[in-house]
Backbone as a chain_set.jsonl record, in Angstrom:
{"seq": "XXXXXXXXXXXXXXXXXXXXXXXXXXXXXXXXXXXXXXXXXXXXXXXXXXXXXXXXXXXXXXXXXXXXXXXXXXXXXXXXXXXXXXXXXXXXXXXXXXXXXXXXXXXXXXXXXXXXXXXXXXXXXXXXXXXXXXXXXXXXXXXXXXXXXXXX", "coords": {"N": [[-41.449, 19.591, -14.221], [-42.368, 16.557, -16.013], [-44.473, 13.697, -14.869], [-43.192, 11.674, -16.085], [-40.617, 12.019, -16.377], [-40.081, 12.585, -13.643], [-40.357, 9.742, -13.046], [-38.289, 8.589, -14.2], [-36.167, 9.663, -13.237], [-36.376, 8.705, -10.119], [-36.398, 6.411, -10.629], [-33.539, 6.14, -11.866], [-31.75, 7.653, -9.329], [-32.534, 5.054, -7.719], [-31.446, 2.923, -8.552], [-28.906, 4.299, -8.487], [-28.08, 4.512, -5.59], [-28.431, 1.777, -4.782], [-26.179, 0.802, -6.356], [-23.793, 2.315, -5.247], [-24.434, 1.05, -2.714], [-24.004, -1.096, -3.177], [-21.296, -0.776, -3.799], [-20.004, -0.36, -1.086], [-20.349, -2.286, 0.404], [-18.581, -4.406, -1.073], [-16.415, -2.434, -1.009], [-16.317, -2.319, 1.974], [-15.922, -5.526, 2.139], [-13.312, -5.508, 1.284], [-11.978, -3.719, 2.683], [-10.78, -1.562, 1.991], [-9.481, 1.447, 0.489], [-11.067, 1.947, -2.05], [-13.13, 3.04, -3.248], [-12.95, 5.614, -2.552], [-13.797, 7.495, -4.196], [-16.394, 7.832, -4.122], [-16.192, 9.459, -1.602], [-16.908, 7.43, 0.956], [-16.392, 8.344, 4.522], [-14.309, 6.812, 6.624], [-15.614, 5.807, 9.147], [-17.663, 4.8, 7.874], [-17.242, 2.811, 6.508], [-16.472, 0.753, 8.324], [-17.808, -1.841, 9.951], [-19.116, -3.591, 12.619], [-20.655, -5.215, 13.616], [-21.027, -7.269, 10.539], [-18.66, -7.499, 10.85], [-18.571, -9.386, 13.584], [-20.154, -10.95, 12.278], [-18.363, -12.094, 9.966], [-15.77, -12.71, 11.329], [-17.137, -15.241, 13.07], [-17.402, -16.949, 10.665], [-14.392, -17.446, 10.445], [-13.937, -18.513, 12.805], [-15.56, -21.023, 12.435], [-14.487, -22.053, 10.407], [-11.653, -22.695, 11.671], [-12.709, -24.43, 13.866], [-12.938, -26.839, 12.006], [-10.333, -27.286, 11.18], [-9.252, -25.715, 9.181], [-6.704, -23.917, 9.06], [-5.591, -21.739, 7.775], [-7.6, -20.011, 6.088], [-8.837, -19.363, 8.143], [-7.712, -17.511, 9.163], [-7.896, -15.862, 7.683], [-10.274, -14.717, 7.312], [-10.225, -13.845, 9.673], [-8.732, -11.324, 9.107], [-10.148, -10.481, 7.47], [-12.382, -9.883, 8.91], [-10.96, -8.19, 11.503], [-10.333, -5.71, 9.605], [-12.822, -4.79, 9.079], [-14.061, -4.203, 11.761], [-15.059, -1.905, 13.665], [-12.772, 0.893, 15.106], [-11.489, 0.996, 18.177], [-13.147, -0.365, 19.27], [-14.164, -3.892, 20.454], [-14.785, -5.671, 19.177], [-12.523, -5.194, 17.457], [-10.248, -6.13, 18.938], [-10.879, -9.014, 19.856], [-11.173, -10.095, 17.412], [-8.497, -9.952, 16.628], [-7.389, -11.741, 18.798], [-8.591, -13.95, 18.452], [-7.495, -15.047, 15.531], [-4.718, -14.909, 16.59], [-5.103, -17.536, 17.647], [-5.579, -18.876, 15.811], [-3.017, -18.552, 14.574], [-1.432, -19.723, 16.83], [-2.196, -22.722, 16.479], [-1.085, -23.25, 13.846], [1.196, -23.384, 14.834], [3.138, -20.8, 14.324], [4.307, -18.72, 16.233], [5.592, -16.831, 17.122], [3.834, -14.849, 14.846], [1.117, -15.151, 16.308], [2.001, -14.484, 19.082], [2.362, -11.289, 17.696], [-0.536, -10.995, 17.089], [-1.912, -11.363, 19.53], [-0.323, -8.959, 21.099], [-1.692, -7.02, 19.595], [-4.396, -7.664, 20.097], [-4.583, -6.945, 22.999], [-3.979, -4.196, 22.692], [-6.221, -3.117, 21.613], [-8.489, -3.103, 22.511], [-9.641, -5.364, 23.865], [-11.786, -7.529, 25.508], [-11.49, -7.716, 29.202], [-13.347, -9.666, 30.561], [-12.253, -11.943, 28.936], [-9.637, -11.852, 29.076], [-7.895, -13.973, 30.632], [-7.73, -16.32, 28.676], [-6.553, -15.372, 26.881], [-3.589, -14.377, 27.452], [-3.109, -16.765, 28.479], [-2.47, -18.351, 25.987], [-1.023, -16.414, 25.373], [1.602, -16.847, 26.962], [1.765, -19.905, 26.657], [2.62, -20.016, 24.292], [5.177, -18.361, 24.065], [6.639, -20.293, 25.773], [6.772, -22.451, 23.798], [8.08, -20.989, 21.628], [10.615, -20.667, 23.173], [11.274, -23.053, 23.325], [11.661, -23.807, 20.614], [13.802, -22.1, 20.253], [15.826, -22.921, 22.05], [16.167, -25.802, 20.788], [17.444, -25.285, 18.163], [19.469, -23.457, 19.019], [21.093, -25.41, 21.099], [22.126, -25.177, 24.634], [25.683, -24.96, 24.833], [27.876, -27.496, 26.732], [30.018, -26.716, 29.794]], "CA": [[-41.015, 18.259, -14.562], [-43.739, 15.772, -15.865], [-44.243, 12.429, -14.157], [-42.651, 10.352, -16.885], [-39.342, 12.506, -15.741], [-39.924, 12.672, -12.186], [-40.201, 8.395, -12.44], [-37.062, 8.149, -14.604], [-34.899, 10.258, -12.429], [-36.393, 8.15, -9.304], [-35.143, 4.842, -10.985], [-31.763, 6.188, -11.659], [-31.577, 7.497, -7.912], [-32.652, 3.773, -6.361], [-30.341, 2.65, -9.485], [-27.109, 4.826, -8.08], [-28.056, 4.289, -4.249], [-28.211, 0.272, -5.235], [-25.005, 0.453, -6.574], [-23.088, 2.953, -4.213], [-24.841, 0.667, -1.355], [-23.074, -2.083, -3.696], [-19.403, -0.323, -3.942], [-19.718, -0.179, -0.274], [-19.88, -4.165, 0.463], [-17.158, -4.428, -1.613], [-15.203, -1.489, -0.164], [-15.865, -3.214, 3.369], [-15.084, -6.295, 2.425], [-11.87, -5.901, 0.961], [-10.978, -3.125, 3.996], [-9.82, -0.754, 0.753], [-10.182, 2.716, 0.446], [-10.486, 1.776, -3.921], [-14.189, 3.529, -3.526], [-12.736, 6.711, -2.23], [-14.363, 8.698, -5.01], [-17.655, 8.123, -3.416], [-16.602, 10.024, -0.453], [-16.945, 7.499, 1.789], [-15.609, 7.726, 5.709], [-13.55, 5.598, 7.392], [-16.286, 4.86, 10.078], [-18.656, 4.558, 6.974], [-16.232, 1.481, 5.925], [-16.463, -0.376, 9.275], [-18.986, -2.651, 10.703], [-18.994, -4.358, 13.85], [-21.997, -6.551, 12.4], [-20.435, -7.524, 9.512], [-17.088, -7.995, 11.052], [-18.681, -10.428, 13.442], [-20.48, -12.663, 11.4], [-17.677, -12.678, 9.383], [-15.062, -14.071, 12.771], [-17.673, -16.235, 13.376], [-17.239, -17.652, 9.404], [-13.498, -17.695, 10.792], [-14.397, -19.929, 14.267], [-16.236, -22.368, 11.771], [-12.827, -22.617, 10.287], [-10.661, -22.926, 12.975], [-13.279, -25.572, 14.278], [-12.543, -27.897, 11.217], [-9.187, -27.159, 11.889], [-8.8, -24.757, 7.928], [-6.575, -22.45, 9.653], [-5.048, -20.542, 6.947], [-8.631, -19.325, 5.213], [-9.814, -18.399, 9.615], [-6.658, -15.968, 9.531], [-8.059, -14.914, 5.814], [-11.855, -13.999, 7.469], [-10.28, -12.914, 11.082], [-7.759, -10.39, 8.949], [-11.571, -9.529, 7.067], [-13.047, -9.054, 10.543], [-10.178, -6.674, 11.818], [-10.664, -4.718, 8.632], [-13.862, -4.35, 9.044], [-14.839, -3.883, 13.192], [-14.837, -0.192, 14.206], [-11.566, 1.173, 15.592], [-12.136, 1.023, 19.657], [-14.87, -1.715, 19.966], [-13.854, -5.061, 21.126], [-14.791, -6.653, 18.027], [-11.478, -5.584, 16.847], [-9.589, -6.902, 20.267], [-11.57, -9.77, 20.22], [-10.737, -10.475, 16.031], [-7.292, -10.06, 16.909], [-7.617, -12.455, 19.531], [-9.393, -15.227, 17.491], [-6.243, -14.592, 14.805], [-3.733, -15.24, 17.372], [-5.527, -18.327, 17.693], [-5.493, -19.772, 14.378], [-1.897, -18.771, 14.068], [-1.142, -20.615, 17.265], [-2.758, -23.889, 15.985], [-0.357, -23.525, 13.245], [2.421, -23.448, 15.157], [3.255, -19.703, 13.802], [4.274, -18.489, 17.645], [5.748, -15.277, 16.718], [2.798, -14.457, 14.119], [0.529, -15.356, 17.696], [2.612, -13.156, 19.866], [2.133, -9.94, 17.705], [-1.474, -10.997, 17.162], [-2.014, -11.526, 21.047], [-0.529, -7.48, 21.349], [-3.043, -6.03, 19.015], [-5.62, -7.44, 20.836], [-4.585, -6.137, 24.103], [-3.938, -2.721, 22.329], [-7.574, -2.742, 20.893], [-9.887, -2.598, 23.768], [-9.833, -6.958, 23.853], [-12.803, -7.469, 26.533], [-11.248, -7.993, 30.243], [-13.396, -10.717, 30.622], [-11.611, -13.334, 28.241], [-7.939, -12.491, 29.009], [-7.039, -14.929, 31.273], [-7.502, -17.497, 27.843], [-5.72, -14.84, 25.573], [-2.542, -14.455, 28.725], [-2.579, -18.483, 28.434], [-2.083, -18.616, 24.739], [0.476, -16.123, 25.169], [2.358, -18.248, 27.942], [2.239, -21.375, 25.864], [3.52, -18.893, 22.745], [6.594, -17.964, 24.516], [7.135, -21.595, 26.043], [7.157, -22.821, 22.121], [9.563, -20.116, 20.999], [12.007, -20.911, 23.767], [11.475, -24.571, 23.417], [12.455, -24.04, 19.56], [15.294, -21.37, 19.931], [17.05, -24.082, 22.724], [16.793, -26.919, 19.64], [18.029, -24.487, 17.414], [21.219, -23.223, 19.295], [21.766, -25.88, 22.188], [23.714, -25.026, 25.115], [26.899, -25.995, 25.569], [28.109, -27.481, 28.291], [31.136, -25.747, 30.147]], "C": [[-42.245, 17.371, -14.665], [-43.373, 14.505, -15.061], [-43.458, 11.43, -14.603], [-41.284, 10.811, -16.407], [-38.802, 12.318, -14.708], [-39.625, 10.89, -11.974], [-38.767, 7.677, -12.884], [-35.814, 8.789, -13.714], [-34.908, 9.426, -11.02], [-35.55, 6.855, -9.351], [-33.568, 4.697, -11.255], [-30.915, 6.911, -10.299], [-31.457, 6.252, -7.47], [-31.349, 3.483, -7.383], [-28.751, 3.101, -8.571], [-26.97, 4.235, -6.581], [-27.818, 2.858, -4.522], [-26.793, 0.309, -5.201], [-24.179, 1.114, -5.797], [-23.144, 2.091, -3.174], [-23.335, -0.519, -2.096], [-21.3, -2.206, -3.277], [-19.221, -0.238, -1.895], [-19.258, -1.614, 0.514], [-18.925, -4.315, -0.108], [-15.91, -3.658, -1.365], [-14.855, -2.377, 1.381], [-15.516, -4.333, 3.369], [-13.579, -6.44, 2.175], [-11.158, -4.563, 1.544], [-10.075, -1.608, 2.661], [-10.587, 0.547, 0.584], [-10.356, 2.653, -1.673], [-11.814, 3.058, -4.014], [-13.809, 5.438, -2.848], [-13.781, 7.951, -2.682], [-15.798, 8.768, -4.305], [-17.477, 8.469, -1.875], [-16.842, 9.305, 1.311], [-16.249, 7.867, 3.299], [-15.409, 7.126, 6.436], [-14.849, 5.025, 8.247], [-17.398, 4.051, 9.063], [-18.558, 2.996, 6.59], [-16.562, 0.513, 7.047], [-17.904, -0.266, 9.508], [-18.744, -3.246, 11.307], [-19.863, -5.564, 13.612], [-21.942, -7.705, 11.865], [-19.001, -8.177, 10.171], [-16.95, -9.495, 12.109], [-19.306, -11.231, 12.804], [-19.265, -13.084, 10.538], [-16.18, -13.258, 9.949], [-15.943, -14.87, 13.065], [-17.769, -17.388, 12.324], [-15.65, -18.351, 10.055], [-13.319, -19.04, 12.212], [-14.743, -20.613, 13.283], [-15.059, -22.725, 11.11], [-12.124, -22.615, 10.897], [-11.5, -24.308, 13.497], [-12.629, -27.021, 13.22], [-11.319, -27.736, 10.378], [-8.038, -26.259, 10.001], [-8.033, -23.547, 8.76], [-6.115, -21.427, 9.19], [-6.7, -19.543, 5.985], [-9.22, -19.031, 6.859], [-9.179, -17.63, 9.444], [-7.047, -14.672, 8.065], [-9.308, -14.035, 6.806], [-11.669, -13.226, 8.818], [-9.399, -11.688, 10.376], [-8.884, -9.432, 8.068], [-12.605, -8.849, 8.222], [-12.45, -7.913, 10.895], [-10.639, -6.002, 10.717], [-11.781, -3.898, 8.838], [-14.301, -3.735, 10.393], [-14.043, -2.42, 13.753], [-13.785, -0.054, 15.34], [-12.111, 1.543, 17.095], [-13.422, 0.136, 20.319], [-14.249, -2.81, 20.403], [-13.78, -5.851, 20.052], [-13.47, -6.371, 17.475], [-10.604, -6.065, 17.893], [-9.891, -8.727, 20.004], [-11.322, -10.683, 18.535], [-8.893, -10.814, 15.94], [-6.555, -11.663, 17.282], [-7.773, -14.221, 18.804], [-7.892, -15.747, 16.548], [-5.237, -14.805, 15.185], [-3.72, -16.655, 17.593], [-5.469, -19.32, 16.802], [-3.788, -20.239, 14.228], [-0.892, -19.467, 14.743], [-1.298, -21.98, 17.295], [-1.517, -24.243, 14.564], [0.779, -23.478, 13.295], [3.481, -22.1, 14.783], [3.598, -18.806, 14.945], [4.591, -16.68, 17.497], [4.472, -14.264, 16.092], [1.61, -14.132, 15.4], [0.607, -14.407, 18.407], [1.944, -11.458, 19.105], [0.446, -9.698, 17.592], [-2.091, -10.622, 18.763], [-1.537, -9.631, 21.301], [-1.474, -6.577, 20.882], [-3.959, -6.077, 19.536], [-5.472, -6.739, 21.849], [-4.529, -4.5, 23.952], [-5.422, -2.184, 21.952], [-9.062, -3.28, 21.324], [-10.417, -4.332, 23.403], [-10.519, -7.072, 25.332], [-11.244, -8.316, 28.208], [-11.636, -9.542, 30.444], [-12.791, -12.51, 30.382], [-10.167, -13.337, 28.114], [-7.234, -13.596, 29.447], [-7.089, -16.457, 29.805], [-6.349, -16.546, 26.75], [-3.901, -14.997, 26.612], [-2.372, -15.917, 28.554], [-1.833, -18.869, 27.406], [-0.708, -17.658, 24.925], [2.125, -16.727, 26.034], [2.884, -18.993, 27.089], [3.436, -21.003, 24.447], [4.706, -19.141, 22.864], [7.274, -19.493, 24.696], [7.825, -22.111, 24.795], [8.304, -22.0, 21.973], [10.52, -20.643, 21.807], [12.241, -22.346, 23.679], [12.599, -24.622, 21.635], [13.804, -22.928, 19.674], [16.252, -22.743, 20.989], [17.207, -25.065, 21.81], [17.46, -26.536, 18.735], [19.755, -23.931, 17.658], [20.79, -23.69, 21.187], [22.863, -25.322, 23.06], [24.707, -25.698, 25.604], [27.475, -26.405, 26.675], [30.038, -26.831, 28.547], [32.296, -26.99, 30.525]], "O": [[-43.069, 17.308, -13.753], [-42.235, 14.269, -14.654], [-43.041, 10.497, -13.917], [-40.643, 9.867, -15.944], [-37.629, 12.013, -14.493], [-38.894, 10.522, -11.054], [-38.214, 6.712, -12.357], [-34.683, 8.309, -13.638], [-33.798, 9.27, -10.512], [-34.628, 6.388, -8.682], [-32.74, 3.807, -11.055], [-29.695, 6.792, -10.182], [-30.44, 6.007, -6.821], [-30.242, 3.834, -6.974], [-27.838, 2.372, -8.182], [-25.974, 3.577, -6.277], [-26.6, 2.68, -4.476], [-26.169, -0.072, -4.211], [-23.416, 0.238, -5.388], [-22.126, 2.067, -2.482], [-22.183, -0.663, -1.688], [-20.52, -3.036, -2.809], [-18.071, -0.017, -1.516], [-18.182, -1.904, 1.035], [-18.009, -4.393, 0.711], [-14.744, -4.039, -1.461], [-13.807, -2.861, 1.808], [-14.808, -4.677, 4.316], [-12.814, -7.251, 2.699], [-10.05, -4.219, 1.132], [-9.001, -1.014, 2.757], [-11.801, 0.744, 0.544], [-9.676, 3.385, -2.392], [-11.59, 4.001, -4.772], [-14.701, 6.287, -2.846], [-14.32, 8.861, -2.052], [-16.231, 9.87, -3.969], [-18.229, 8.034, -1.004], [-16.929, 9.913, 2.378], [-15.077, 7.52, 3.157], [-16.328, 6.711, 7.141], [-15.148, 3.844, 8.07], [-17.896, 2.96, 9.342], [-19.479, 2.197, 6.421], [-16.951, -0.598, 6.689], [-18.766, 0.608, 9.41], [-17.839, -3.948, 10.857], [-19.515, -6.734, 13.454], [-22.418, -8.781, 12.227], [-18.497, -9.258, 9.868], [-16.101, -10.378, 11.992], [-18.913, -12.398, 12.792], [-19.079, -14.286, 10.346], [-15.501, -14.048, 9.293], [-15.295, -15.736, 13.654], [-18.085, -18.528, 12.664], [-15.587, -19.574, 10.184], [-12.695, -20.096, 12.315], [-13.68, -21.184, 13.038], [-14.637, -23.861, 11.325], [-11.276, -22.272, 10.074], [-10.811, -25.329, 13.511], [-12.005, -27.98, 13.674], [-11.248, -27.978, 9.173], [-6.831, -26.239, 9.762], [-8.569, -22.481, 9.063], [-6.083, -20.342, 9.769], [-6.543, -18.491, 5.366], [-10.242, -18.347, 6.817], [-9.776, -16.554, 9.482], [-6.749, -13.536, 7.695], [-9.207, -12.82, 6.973], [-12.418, -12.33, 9.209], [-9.276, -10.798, 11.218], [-8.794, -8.216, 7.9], [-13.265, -7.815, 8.324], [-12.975, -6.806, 10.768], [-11.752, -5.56, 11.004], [-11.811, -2.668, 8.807], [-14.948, -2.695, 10.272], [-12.899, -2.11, 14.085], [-13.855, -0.736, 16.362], [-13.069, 2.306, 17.216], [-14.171, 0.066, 21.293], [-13.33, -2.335, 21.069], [-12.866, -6.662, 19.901], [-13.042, -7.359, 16.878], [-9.867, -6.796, 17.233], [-8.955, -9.526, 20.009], [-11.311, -11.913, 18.575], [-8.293, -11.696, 15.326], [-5.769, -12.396, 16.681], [-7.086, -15.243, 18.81], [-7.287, -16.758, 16.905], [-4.414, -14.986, 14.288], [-2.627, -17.201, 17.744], [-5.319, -20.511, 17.072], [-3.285, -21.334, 13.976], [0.143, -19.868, 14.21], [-0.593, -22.585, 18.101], [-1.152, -25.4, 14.357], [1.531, -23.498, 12.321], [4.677, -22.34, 14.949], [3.071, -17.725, 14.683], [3.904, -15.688, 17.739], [4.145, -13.201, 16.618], [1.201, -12.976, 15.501], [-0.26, -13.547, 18.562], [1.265, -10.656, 19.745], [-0.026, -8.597, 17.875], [-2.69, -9.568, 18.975], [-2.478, -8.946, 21.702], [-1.977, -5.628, 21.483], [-4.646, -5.073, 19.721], [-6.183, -5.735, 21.868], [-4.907, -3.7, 24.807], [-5.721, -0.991, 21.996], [-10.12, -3.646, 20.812], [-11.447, -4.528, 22.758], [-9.845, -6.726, 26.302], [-10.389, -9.184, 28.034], [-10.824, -10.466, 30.502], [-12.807, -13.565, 31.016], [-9.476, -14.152, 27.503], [-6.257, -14.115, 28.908], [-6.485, -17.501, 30.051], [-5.511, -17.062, 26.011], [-3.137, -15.878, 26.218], [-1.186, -16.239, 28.483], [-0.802, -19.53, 27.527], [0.43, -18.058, 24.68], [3.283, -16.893, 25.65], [4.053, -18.97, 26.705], [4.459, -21.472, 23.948], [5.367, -19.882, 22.137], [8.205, -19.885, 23.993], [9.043, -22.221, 24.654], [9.438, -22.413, 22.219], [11.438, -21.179, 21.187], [13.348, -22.814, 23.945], [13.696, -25.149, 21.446], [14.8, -23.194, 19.001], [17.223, -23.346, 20.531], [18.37, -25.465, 21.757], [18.242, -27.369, 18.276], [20.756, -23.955, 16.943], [20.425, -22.97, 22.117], [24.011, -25.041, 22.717], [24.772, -26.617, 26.42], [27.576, -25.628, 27.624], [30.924, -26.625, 27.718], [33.432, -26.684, 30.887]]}, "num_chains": 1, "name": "protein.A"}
């Protein structure tokens, strides 16, 4: 192989790796197996990294109180944070958060189980256990306005 060969086959290597690296950002962000054909696997797909900076995009919305585009970047976090880490407990968590701000109590509740199912750090339950408290309180506050009881 002469050199002029050996440099054109190099550039369409970095070329494919580029773009494979490419199809992979785009596989992880949108949590989709669409890139299949390139083989990747599942752990290949997640990032813990990636998944927080992108709950921490979600906190900056929740802060200035956007809470339907935090539940968009905490439902891109879960996607993304490796199955058994905290970051997905802990994305969950966040998510439960948003959807209790929007008054969404139920949505909250099943959020609030995933985390506890998905290794959600010890440390920070006693705030996730609060939110789910207040959760429940809400629901029963609206099912009693909903069907009052009667008196006997």
């Amino acid at each position: 192989m002469d050199a002029k060969s050996s440099q054109l086959k190099a550039v369409k290597n970095d070329l494919l790796n580029k773009k494979l690296q490419h199809y992979r950002n785009l596989c992880e962000l949108a949590c989709s197996s669409y890139f299949s054909s390139f083989e990747l696997t599942q752990k290949q797909l997640k990032s813990n990294v990636l998944s927080k900076k992108i709950r921490e995009e979600g906190n900056e919305l929740l802060l200035i109180l956007d809470y339907e585009k935090a539940v968009e970047k905490y439902n891109e976090a879960i996607c993304l944070a490796e199955i058994g880490s905290e970051h997905l407990g802990i994305s969950y968590a966040n998510r439960s958060a948003a959807y209790f701000f929007m008054q969404q109590y139920d949505e909250c509740l099943k959020s609030i189980n995933f985390a506890k199912q998905s290794n959600y750090p010890e440390r920070l339950m006693p705030k996730l256990l609060e939110r789910e408290k207040k959760s429940l309180t809400f629901l029963n506050l609206n099912v009693e306005k909903k069907f009052p009881k009667r008196a006997e």
